[in-house]
C-alpha positions as CSV (number, residue, x, y, z in Angstrom):
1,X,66.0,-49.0,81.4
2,X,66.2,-47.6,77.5
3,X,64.3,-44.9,75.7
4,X,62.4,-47.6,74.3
5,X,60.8,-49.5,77.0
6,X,60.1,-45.9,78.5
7,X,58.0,-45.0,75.4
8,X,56.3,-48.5,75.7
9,X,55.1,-48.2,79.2
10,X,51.4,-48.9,79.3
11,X,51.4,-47.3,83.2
12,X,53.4,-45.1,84.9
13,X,56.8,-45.5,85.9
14,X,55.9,-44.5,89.7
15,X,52.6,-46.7,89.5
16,X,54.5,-49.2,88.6
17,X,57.2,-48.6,91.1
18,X,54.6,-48.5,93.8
19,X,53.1,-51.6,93.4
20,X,56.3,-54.2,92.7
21,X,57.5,-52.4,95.6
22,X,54.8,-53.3,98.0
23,X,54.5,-57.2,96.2
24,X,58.1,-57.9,96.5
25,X,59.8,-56.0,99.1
26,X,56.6,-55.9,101.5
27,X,54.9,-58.9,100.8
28,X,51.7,-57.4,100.6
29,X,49.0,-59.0,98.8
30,X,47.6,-57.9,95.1
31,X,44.0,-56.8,96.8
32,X,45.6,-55.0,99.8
33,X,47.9,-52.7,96.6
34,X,44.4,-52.2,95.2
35,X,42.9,-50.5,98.2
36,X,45.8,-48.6,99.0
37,X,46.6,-47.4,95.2
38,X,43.0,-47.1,94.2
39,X,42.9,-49.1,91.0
40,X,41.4,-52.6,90.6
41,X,42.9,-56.1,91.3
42,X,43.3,-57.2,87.9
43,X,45.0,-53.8,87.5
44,X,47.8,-54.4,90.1
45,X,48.6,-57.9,88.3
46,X,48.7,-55.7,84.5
47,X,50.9,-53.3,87.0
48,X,53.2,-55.9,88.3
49,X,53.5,-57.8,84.7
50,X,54.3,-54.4,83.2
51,X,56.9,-54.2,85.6
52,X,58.6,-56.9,84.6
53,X,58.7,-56.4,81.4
54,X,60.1,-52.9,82.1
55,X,62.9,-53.6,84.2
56,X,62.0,-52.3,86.9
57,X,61.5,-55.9,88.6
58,X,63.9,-58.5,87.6
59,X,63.5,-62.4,88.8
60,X,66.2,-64.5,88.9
61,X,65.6,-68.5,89.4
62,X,69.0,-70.0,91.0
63,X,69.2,-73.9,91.6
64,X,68.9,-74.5,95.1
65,X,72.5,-76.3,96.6
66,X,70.0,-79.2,97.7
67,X,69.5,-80.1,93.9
68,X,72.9,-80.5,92.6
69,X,74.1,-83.6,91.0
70,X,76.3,-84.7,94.1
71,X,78.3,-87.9,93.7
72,X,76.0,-90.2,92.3
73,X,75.9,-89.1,89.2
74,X,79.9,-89.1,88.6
75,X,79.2,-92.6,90.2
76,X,76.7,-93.1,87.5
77,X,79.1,-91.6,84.6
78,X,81.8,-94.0,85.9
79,X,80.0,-97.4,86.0
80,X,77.9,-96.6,82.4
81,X,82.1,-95.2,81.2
82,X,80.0,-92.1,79.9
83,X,80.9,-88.6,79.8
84,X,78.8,-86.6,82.0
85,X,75.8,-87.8,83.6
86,X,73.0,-85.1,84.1
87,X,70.4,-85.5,87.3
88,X,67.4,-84.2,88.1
89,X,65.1,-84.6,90.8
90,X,62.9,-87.8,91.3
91,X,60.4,-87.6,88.0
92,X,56.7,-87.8,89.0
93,X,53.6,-87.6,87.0
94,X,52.8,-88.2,83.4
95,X,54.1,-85.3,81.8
96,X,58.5,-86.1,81.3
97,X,59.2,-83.3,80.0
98,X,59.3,-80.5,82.4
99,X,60.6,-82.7,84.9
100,X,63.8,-83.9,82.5
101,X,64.4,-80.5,80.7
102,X,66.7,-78.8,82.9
103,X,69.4,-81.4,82.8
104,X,68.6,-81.3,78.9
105,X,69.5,-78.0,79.3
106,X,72.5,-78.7,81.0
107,X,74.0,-81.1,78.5
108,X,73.3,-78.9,75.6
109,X,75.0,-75.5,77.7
110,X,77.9,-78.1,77.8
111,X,78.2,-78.9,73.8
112,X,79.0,-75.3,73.1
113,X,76.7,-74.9,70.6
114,X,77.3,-72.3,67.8
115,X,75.1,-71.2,64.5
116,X,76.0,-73.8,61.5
117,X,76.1,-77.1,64.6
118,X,74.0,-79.9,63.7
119,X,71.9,-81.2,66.2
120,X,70.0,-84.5,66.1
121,X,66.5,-85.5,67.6
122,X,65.1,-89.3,67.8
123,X,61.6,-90.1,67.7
124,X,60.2,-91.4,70.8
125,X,57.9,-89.0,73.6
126,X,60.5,-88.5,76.2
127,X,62.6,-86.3,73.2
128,X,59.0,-85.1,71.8
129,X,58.2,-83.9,75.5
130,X,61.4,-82.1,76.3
131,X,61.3,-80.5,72.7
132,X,59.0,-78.5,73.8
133,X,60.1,-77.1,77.0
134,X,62.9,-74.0,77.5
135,X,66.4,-75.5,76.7
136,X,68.4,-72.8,75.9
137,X,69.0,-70.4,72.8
138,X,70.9,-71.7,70.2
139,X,70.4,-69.5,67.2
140,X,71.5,-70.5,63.6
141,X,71.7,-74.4,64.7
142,X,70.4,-76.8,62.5
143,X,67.7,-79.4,63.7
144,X,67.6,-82.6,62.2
145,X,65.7,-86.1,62.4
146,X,68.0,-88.9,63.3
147,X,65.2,-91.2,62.2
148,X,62.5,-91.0,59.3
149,X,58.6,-90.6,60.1
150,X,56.6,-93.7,60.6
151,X,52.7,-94.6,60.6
152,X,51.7,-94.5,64.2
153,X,49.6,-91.1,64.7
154,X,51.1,-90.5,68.2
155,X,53.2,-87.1,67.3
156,X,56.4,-88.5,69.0
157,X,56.7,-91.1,66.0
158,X,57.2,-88.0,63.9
159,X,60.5,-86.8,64.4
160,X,59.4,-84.1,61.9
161,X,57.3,-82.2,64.8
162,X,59.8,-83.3,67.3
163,X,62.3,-81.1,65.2
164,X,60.1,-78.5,64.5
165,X,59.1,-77.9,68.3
166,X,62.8,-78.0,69.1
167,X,63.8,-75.6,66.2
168,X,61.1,-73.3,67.7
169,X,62.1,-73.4,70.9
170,X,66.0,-72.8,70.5
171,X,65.9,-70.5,67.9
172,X,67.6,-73.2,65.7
173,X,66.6,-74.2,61.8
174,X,64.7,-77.0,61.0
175,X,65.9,-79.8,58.2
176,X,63.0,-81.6,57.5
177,X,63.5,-85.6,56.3
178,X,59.8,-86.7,54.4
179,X,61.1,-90.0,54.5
180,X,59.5,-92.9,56.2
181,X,61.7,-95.1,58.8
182,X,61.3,-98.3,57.2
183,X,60.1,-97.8,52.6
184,X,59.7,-100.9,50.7
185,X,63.1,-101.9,48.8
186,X,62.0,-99.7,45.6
187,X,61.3,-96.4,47.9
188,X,64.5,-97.2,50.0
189,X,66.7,-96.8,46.6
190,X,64.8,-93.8,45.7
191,X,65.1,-92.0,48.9
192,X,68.6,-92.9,49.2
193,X,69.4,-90.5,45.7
194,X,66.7,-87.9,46.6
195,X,68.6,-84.6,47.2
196,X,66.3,-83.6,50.2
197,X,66.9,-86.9,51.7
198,X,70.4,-87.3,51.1
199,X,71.2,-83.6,52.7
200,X,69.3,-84.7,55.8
201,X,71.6,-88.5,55.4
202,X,74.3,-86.6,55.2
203,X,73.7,-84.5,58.3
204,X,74.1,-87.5,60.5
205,X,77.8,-87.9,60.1
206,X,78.9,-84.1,60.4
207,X,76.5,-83.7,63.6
208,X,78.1,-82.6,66.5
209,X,75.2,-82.8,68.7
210,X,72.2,-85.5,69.4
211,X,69.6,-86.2,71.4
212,X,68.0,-89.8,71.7
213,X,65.5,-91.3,73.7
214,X,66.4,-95.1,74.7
215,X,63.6,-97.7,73.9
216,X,62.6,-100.1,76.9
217,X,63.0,-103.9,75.5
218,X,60.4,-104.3,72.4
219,X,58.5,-107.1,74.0
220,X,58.0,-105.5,77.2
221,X,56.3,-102.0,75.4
222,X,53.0,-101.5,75.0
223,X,53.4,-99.3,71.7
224,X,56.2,-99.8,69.3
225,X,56.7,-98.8,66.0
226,X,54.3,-100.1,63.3
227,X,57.0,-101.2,61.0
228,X,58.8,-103.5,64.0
229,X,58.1,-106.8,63.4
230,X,57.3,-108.0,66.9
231,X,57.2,-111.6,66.6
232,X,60.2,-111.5,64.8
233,X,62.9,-114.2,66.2
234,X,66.1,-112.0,66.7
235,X,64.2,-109.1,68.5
236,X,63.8,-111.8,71.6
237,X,67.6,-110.8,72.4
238,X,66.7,-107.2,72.0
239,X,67.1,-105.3,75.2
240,X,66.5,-101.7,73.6
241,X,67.3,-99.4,70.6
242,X,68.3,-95.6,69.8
243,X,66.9,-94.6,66.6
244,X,65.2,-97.4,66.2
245,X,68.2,-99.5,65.8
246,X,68.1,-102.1,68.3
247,X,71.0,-104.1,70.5
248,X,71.1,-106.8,72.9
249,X,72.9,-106.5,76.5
250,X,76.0,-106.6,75.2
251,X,75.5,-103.5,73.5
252,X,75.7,-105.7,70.1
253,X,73.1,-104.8,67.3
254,X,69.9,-106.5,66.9
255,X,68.5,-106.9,63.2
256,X,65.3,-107.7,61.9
257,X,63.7,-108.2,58.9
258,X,63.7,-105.4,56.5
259,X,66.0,-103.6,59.3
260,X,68.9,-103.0,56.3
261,X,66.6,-100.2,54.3
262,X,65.9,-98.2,57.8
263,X,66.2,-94.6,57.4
264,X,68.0,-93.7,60.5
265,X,71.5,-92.9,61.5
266,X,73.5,-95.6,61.9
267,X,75.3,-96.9,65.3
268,X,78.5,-96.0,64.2
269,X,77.3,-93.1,63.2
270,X,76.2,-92.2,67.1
271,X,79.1,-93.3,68.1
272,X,81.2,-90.6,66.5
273,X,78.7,-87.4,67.8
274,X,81.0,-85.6,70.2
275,X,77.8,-84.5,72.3
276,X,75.3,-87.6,72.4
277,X,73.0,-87.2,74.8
278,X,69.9,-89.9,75.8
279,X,67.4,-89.0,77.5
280,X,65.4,-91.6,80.1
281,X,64.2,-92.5,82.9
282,X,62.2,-95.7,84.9
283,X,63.0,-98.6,86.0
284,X,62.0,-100.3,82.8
285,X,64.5,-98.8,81.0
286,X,67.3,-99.4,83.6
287,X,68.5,-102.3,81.0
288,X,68.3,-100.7,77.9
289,X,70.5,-97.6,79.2
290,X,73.5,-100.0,80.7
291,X,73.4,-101.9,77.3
292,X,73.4,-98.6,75.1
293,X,75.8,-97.3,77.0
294,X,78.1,-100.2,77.1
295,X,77.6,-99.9,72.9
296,X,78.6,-96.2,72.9
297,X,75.6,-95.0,71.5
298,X,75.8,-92.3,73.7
299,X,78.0,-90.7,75.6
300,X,76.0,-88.4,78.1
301,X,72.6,-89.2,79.8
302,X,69.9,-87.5,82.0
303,X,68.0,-89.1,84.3
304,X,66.4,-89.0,87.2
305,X,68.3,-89.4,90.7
306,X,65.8,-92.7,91.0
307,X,66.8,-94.5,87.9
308,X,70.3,-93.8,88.5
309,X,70.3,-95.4,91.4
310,X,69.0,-98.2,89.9
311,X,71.4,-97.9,87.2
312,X,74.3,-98.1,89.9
313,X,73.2,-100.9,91.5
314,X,72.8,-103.3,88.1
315,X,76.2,-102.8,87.6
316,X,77.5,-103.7,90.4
């Protein structure tokens, strides 16, 4: 403990000692420490937070044996020919994030992050959900859009926030793109020779790190992007997309009308990250992961130990 946090202590040192010792090591309750140190309830939880912000109690978390990845997901990694797959428990509940975020964290521990990386976020609420969890510390990084913002108010489809939430979270710095996905032709040309834009453009082929949800088929969603023409002919053979840039089960890309003036990196473009990492999960999207991976979109995934079963057995 330094001179510092000794000056900052809002209780006393043996106070403090008293009561961590009696919660922790004796597993007495926070009213029975009240009675026995003569101070309120609420001040024994003040006593045992101060504590731990002291150093005098220290937690440490440490994944269970029962929850590593085992051999399905190597199984997983081998079938999909990706890098590393990254399991987590069975997913339950609405909420994807906290649930998905510690193989997120994971796969970003693994690209070896250092101040001056780029890393870049898709739209899409599985990314937007894990933005916002604990992933790591990754100061100096640069956070980027892979994909400009688009109409829908759902915050997901604004990969502005998403970035912002993840530059917040890792310490990183945020490069905005105010772009939309999909301008007219006239806007598109614009954009293109905007400085602003074209530093966020040029971003996407020096990024060594990205993370990208995978899109469920288009006809099959509930919600899609405004600016995806649905009824359009060619997205019928459209099995998913990753940025917004869609592919059939080959892996092959899908086009669509007005598709040439998207702001978004390019396939190739994912193909060439050295850490591209999707994030997904259900069985919906059991399809659209075998076909983006059999592209190369990406080349690490996290899942859930569900889906990649599921993802085992259609490959089979």
């Amino acid at each position: 403990m330094n001179d510092d946090a000794v000056q900052e202590a809002r209780f006393p040192h043996e106070l403090m000692y008293a009561a961590a010792s009696q919660y922790y090591l004796q597993d007495a309750t926070q009213a029975d420490i009240a009675k026995r140190l003569g101070v309120s309830r609420a001040t024994v939880s003040r006593l045992l937070t101060e504590a731990r912000k002291q150093g005098i109690v220290e937690i440490r978390v440490n994944r269970p044996a029962t929850l590593a990845e085992g051999p399905l997901a190597g199984e997983v990694a081998e079938a999909l020919r990706l890098r590393r797959v990254h399991l987590v428990p069975r997913v339950s509940g609405p909420a994807l994030g906290p649930w998905l975020a510690p193989g997120l964290a994971r796969a970003l521990a693994g690209a070896e992050l250092k101040s001056g990386d780029v890393v870049l976020v898709s739209s899409g609420s599985t990314v937007y959900e894990c933005a916002g969890e604990s992933l790591g510390r990754y100061p100096g990084v640069t956070i980027a859009p892979a994909v400009g913002g688009q109409q829908d108010p759902q915050p997901w489809f604004q990969t502005n926030e998403t970035t912002r939430l993840l530059a917040e979270r890792v310490g990183g710095v945020p490069s905005y793109l105010y772009a939309p996905a999909l301008p007219g032709p006239e806007l598109f040309y614009s954009l293109r020779h905007e400085p602003s834009v074209r530093r966020v453009m040029d971003q996407w082929a020096h990024a060594k790190c990205a993370i990208v949800g995978v899109g469920s088929p288009p006809l099959m969603r509930q919600v899609v992007p405004a600016f995806v023409p649905r009824d359009a002919p060619t997205l019928r053979e459209a099995v998913g997309d990753v940025c917004s840039r869609f592919y059939d089960r080959d892996g092959e890309p899908v086009g669509y009308p007005g598709s040439e003036r998207l702001v978004a990196a390019g396939l190739d473009e994912l193909r060439r990250i050295p850490h591209s990492i999707a994030v997904a999960v259900g069985a919906e999207k059991v399809l659209s992961i075998v076909a983006g991976a059999r592209g190369g979109y990406f080349n690490q995934l996290v899942t859930d130990a569900l889906t990649a079963e599921s993802l085992l057995a259609a490959t089979r």
